[in-house]
C-alpha positions as CSV (number, residue, x, y, z in Angstrom):
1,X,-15.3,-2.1,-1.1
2,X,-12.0,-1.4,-2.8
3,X,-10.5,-1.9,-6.2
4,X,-6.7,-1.7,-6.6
5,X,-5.7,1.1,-9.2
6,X,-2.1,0.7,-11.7
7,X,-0.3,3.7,-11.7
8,X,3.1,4.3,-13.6
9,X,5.7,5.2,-10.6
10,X,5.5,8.8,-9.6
11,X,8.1,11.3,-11.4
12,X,9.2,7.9,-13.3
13,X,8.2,9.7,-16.9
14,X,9.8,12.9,-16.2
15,X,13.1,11.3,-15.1
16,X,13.3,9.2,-17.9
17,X,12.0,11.6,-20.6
18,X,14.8,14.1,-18.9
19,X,17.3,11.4,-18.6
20,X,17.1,10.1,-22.0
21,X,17.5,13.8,-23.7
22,X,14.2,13.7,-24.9
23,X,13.1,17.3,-25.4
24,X,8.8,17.1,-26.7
25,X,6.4,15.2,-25.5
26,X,5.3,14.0,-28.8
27,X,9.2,12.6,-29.5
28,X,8.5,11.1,-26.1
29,X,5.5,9.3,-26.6
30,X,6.9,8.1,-30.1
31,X,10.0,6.4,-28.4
32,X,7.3,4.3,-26.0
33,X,4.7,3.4,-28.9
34,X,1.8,5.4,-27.6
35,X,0.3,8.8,-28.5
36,X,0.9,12.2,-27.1
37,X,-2.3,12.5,-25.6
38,X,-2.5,9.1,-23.7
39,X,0.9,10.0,-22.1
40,X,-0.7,12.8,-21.3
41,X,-3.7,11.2,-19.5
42,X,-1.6,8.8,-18.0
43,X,1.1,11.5,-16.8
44,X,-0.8,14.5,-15.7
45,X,-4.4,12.9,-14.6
46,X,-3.1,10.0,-13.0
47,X,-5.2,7.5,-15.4
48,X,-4.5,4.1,-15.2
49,X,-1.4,2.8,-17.9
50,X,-2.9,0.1,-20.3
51,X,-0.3,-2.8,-20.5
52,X,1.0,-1.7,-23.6
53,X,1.9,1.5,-22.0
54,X,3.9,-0.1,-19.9
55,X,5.7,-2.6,-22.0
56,X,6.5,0.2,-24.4
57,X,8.4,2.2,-21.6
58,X,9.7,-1.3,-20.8
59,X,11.2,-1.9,-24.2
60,X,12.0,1.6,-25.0
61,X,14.4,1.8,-21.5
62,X,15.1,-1.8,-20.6
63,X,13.2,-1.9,-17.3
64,X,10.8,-4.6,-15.7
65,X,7.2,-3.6,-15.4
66,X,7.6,-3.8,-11.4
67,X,10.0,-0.8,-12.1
68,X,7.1,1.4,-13.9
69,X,4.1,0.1,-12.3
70,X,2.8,0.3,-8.7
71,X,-0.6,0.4,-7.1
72,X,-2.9,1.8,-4.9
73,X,-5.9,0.4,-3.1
74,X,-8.8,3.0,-4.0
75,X,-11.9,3.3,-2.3
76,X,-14.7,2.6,-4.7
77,X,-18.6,5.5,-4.2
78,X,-20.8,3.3,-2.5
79,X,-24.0,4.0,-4.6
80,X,-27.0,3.8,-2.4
81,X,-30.5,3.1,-3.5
């Protein structure tokens, strides 16, 4: 069985962070209304963006949310008994 999986585009954060002139993280995460440490998670460990993630990168840089998001098909531990 499998379970589809949001991601935020790859290298999308970096360009934009680079792009916009943005120099810390925590300025960064402050521009799209989350905390340093869930752009973290959601930047280095690949964890799934919450839909106000999103929308705040959305907002903050005028994109659609089919420009930030995309998804994978992942393969979900069959747990036997």
């Amino acid at each position: 069985m499998s379970r589809t999986k949001a991601m935020v585009r790859p290298g999308l954060l970096a360009r934009l962070k680079r792009n916009s002139g943005i120099d810390s993280d925590d300025a960064f995460a402050a521009a799209i209304g989350t905390s340093r440490s869930t752009l973290v998670r959601v930047r280095d460990k690949g964890e799934e963006p919450s839909m106000a993630f999103a929308i705040g990168i959305a907002k903050a840089f005028g994109l659609g949310l089919g420009e930030i998001v995309t998804w994978a098909d992942m393969e979900e531990e069959r747990i036997s008994a």
